[in-house]
N, C-alpha and C positions, 0 to 999 in steps of 0.2 A: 881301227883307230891307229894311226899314225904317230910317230915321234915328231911330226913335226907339231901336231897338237895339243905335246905334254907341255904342261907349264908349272911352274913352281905349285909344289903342295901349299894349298888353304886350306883353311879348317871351315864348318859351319856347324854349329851346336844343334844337333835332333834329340830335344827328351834329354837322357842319361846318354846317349850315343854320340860321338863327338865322328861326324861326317870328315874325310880327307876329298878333297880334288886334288886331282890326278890329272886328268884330262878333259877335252873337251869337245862335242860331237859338234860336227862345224851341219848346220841345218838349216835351208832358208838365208843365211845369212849373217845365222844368229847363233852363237855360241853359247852349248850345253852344257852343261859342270856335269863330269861323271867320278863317283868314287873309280879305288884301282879296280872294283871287280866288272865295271861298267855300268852301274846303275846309277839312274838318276841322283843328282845331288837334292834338288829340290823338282819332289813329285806332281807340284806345279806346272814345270815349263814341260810337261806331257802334252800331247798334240799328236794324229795321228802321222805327220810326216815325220817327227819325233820316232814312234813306233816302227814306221818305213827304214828309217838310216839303222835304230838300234835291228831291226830284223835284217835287213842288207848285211852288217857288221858279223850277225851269227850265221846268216849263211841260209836264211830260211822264207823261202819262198809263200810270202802271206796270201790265201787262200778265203773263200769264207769262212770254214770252220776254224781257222787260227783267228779270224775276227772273232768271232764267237767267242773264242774263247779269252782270248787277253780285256774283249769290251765286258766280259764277266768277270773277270778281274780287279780291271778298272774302276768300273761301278761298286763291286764291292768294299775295296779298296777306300773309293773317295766316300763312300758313309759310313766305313768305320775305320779306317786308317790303318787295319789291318789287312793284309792276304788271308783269301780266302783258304782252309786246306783244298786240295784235291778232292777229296769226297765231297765237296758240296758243289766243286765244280761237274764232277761226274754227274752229280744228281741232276743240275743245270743241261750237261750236256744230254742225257736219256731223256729230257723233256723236249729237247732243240732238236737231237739229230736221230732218237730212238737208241735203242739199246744194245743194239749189234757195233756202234762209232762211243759210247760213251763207254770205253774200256780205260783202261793205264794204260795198256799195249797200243791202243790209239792215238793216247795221247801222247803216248813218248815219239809215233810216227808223225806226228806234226811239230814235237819241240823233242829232237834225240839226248840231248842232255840236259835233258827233265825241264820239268813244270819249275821247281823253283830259281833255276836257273836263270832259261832262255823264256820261258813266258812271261814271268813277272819282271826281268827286263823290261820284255817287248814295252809291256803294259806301263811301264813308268815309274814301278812300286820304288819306293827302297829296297834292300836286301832283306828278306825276308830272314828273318829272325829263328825260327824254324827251319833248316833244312831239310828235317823232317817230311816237308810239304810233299817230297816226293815219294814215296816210299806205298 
């Protein structure tokens, strides 16, 4: 993210959480509202080239199994509006990739500064409430 695409702090009301923009992921054309930690403003304008710029940004080269794993996210995400924790993603991943790749030490080798970080970025969540998630 650049300073050329800070722009004045807005608010948007999530729940009890009162959302700040910061900035904006210029995508397609089309300008992303991101709070200052770089997460989606609204978990709506999510789209996989969306995922593309925000993984570009972290520096993390998307693979299938980082599909995997942020579209687990994602999905869980958009029918409960919650992140999933990690344990349920693991369990998700020993079904997908077996048991030897569904580790934490795996998962931290495809997102190095953790799951609640740089995955649920990727995946479009808000800031996950929890930091927890990684641990």
């Amino acid at each position: 993210m650049t300073s050329d695409n800070l722009k004045h702090n807005k608010s948007r009301s999530a729940g009890n959480t009162r959302l700040e923009i910061s900035e904006y992921l210029e995508v397609e054309g089309k300008k992303i509202a991101v709070d200052m930690h770089g997460f989606l403003v609204d978990p709506e304008d999510w789209n996989q080239q969306v995922a593309l710029k925000q993984a570009e940004l972290a520096d993390v080269e998307m693979t299938d199994d980082h599909w995997l794993v942020v579209n687990y996210i994602r999905d869980q995400y958009e029918y409960s509006s919650c992140v999933p924790e990690a344990r349920h993603l693991l369990k998700h991943m020993k079904e997908e990739l077996g048991k030897d790749r569904a580790t934490r030490k795996y998962l931290y080798t495809l997102f190095p500064y953790g799951y609640a970080i740089q995955a649920c970025r990727i995946a479009g969540t808000r800031v996950p409430l929890k930091t927890m998630l990684d641990l």
